[in-house]
Every structure is written in structure tokens, then in C-alpha cells.
N, C-alpha and C positions, 0 to 999 in steps of 0.2 A: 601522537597521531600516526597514522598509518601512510607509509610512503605511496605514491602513485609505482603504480607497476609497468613499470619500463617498458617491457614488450608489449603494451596493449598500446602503445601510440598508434602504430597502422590504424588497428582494427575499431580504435574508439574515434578516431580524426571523420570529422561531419556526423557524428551519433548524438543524437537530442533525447534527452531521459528525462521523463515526467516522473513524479513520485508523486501517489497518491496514497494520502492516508486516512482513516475510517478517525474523528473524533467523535461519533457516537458515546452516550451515556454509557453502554457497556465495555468500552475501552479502558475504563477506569478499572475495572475487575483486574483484583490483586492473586489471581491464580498465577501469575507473572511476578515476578520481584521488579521494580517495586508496583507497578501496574503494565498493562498490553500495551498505552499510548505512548506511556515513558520506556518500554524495550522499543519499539519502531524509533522514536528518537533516536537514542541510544544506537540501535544501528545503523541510522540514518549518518550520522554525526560522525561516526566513525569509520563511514564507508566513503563521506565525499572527499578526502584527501586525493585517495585513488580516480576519483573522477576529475582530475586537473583537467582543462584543456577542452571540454563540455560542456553542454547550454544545461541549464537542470531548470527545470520549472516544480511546484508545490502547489498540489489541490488538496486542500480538505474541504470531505464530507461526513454528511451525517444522515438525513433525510432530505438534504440539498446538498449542494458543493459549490466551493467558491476558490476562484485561483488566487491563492496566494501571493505568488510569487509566476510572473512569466517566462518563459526561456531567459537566462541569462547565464550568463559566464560567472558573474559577480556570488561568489557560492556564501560568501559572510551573508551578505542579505537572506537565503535561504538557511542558512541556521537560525539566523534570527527572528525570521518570523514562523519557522519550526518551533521556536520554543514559545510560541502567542497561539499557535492552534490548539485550540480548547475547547470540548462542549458544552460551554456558558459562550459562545459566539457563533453556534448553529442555530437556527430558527426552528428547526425540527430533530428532536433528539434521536430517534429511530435510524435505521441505514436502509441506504437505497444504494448498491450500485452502479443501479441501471445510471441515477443520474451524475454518480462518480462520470460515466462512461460518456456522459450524452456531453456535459461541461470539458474535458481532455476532447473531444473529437470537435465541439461547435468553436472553441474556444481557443486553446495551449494549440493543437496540433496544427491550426490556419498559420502557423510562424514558424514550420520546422521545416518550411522551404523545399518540402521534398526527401529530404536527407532520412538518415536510417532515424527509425524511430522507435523506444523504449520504453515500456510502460511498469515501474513497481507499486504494486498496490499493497499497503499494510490493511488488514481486517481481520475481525474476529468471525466476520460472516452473519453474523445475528439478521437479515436481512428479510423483511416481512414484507418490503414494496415493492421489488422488483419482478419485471417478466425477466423472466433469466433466458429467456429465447430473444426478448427483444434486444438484451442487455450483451447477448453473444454475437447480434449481428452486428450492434455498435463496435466489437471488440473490431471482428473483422473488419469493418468496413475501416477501420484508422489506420491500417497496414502496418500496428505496432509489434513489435515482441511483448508479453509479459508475463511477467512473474506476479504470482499472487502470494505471498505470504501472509499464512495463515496463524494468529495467536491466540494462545489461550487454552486451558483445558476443555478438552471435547465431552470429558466424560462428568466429572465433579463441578465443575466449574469453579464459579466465585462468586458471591455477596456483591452489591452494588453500594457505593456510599450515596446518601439521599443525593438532590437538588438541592434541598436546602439547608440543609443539619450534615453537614461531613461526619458529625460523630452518631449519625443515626444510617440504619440499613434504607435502602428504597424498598418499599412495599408496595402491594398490589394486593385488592382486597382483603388486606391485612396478613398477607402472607408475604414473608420477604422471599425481594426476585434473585434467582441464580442464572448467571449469564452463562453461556458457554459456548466453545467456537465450534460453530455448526458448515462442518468441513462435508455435509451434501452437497450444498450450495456452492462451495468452491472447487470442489471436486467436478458436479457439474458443469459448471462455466467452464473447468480445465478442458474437461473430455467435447465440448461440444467445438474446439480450433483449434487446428495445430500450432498454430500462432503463441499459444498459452500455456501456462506452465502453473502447477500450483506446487507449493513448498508450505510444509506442515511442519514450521517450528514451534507450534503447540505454544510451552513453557518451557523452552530449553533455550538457552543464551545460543547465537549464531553468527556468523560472518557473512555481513551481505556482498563483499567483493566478490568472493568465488563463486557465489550464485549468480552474481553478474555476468562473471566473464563465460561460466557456461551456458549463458542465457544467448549471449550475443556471437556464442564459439560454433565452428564448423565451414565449412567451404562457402563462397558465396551469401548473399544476407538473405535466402527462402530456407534454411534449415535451421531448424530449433531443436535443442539438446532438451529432452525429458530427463525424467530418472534422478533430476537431485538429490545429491545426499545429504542427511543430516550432517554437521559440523563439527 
């Protein structure tokens, strides 16, 4: 496990971080080793050590979203129901994250008492229901930082396993579907608040610490570090 990083006490002490992550049916797409849902784990998992001392709360969505897990300290409870977010427990298989946005603001953020507030989003972006104007003012209006990390191949994509046959492809008028992380969409949301950040770890393995700590880095808490680097 990855040690908490010492000199971030100041600057994480009263910082409330939501993780939000996309279990949409196209998460599943193996352009990611071993799938896009299982890297967000993965670096979820690997990044909460260094979050000691922090409320973390867990939304998954899909074409709805539902909190998880509420602000807590209690970070074992949030691995564990990290590894129950699944899409065979969305009601709507599609992504929306206008209503990622609308559940973290109606919802998680009424309990962050004011304090700084953080927002990581895992998605592939595949996103056909959102106003992404409306979806930008939500952003804004919750006074969060965030980071959007984006997975998945942009260009080739990946095959989907069915709903109901894992050993069968999903098909769509008898053509099998190719998902792929449609980085306009997140791009847009990035550019539309300086509040937000998007990071395009595609299909490449990544460290979500250091994208944190540049997320939350700089003088006073209204400036936000652009420019992430790949890992």
C-alpha cells in the first residue's frame, strides 16, 4: 500500500473528496487491462492510503446515480462497497453525468459543512443524456475542484461483453457495439470552469496521488493547476 504523504497534512486537514465513478455498461470495455471499471478501482484502491485523515464519500452512476457510501473517515467501508459497484445494479445502463452532478450537489456535498471540497470523476464519457451546459453549471455551483479522468481508447475502442451471455459480444442491430472514451465531452465540461480539470489516462496505468495533490496545489483554495501530466 502506498504510504500517506506527510507533507500534505496542512493542506488536506478539513478537504472532503467525493469519488465518483461511471459503472455504465461501456466500463466494462477491455481496451484497459483488465477492463476501464476495474483500472478506476485499481486506482482508487491504491490511492486511499494517502488520503488518511479525510471524509471520502462514493457515487456510482450510470444513467442515474446513487451514493454509495457518505462522507466518512471509515475508508475500509469505501473499498468495500468499491468493489459491489457494478452495472447489473444501475437501473439505466447509459451515462448521464449531468446526474453524477445533480446527486454529489443535492446529496454528498449538504455534509461537507462548508470545508474545501473535491470532486474525482472516473468515465469513459460515452454520454448521450446530458445537457453539458446544464451539467457545467452544476459543476460550478458546488464550489468543488475536479478532476475528470478519462479511460479508454479514444480512437479503436473496445467490444462490449453482452448483458446476458459474458461469452457473447453486445450487439445492436446485429452489428457488434465498440465503446470508446469520447474525450469532447470531457474536454468540454473541462473548458467550460476553471474549477475543473480533465486528465486523459486513455489505456495507460496511472497514479492518482499526484494528480490529487496538483489538483488541490497552489496558494489559497481559488486556484487550480491545469496541465496534468501523464504518469
Amino acid at each position: 500500500p502506498r504510504p500517506a504523504i506527510a507533507n500534505q497534512g496542512l493542506e488536506r486537514r478539513g478537504r472532503d473528496l467525493v469519488i465518483v465513478v461511471d459503472v455504465s455498461r461501456s466500463m466494462l470495455a477491455a481496451d484497459i487491462f483488465p477492463n476501464r471499471l476495474e483500472m478506476a478501482r485499481i486506482a482508487i484502491h491504491e490511492a486511499l492510503p494517502a488520503f488518511a485523515g479525510q471524509r471520502v464519500a462514493l457515487v456510482a452512476f450510470a444513467g442515474s446515480a446513487s451514493v454509495r457510501v457518505p462522507l466518512t473517515l471509515d475508508h475500509g467501508f469505501v473499498r468495500y462497497m468499491l468493489e459491489r459497484a457494478d452495472p447489473s445494479d444501475m437501473d439505466v445502463g447509459s451515462t448521464s453525468l449531468q446526474a453524477a452532478f445533480e446527486k454529489v450537489a443535492s446529496t454528498v456535498l449538504t455534509d461537507a459543512a462548508g470545508g474545501h471540497r473535491d470532486l474525482i470523476v472516473f468515465t469513459d464519457g460515452e454520454d448521450h443524456l446530458s445537457d453539458i451546459g446544464r451539467t457545467a453549471e452544476l459543476v460550478a455551483q458546488c464550489g468543488a475542484r475536479v478532476l475528470i479522468v478519462g479511460l479508454g481508447d479514444p480512437v479503436r475502442g473496445a467490444r462490449l461483453p453482452d448483458a446476458v451471455d459474458d461469452n457473447q459480444w453486445m450487439r445492436h442491430n446485429n452489428v457488434e457495439v465498440v465503446s470508446r472514451l469520447e474525450e469532447s465531452t470531457l474536454t468540454e465540461l473541462a473548458g467550460q470552469g476553471s474549477n475543473v480539470t480533465y486528465f486523459p489516462a486513455r489505456t495507460r496505468p496511472f497514479d492518482l496521488v499526484p494528480l490529487y495533490e496538483q489538483l488541490i496545489a497552489g496558494a489559497g483554495d481559488d486556484v487550480v493547476v491545469g496541465g496534468l501530466r501523464q504518469v
